[in-house]
C-alpha positions as CSV (number, residue, x, y, z in Angstrom):
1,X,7.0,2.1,33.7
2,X,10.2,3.4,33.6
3,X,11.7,7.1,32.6
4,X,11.8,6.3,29.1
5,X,9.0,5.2,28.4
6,X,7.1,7.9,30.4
7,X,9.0,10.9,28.8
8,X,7.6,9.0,25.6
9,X,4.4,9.3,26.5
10,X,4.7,12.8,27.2
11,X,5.8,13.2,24.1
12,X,3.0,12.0,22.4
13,X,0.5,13.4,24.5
14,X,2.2,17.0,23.8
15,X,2.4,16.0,20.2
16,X,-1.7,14.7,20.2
17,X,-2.1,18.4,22.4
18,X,-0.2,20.4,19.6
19,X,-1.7,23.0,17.4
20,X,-0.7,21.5,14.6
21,X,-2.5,18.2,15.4
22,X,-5.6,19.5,16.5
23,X,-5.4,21.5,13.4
24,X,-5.1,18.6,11.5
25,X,-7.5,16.5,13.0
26,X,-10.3,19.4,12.7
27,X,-9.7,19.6,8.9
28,X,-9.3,16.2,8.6
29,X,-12.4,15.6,10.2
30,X,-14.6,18.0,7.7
31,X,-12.5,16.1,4.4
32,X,-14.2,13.0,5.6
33,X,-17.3,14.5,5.3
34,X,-16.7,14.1,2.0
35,X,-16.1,10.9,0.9
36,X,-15.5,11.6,-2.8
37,X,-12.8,14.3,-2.3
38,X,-11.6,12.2,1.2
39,X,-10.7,9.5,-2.0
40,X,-9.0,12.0,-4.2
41,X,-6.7,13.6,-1.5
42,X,-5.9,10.1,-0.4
43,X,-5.2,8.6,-4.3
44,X,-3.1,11.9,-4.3
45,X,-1.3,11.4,-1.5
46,X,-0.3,7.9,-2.4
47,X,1.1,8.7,-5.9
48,X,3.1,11.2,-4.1
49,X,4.5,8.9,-1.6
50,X,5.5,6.1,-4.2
51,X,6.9,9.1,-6.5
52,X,9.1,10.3,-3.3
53,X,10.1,6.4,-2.9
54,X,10.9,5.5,-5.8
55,X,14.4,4.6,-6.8
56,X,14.9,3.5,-10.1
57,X,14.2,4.5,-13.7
58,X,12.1,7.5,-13.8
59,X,12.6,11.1,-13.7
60,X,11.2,12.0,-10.5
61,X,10.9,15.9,-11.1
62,X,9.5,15.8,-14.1
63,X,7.4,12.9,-12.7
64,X,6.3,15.5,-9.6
65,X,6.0,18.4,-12.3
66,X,3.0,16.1,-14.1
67,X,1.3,15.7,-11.0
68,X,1.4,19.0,-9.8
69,X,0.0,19.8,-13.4
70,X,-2.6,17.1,-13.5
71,X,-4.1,17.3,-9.6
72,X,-3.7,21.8,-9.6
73,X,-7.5,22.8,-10.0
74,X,-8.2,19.5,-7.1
75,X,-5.5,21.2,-5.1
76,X,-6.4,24.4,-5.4
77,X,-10.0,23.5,-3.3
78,X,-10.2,25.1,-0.3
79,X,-10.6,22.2,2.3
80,X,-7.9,20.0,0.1
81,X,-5.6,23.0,0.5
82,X,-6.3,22.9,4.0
83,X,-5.9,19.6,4.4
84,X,-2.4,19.0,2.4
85,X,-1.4,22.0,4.5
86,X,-2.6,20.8,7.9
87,X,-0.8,17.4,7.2
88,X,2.4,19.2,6.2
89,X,2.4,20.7,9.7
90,X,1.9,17.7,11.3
91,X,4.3,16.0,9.1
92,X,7.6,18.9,10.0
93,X,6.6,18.5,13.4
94,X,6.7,15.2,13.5
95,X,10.6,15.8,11.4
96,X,11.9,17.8,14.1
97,X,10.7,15.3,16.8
98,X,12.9,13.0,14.8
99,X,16.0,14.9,13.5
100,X,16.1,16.6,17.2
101,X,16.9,12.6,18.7
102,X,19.0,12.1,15.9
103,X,21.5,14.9,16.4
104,X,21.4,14.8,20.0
105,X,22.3,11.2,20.0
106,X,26.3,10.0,19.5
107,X,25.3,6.7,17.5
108,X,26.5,5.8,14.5
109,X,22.8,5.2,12.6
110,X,23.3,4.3,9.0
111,X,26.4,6.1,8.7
112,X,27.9,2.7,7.7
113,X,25.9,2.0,5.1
């Protein structure tokens, strides 16, 4: 193995040792315990990812504005809070990971395009 790839490893296991993760994987443990809301949080989820990617022909904040509207009083449960929270975490953590490499790195990625 060479340094690389054992850098990334501890990488990962720092990242699967995090607070954040653990965090995450303790709340995301109890929402599956629930199989009913497990489905709701995860149709939510979805329509918010294919809201965020979405390039062409709708208005995405007013678009964001009706969800946020329609899903508040789901949100607004205690372990789906948690949960949306937890994931958040995980999800900034995994964005500094990222942007960290990025900016460190003197490569022209995408700037061409």
């Amino acid at each position: 193995m060479n340094t690389i790839d054992e850098k990334i490893n501890a990488l990962v296991e720092a990242v699967l040792e995090s607070e954040q993760y653990l965090h995450y994987q303790e709340i995301r443990r109890k929402l599956k315990e629930d199989p009913q809301k497990e489905q709701r949080v995860l149709e939510f989820c979805g329509r918010v990812f294919r809201l965020q990617n979405e390039q062409k022909g709708i208005d995405i904040f007013a678009e964001i504005d009706k969800l946020v509207q329609e899903t508040a009083s789901f949100r607004a449960e205690p372990l789906v809070e948690d949960y949306l929270a937890a994931e958040h975490e995980v999800c900034r953590l995994v964005q500094r990971i990222n942007w960290s490499l990025v900016e460190q790195l003197d490569v022209d990625l995408g700037k061409g395009v």
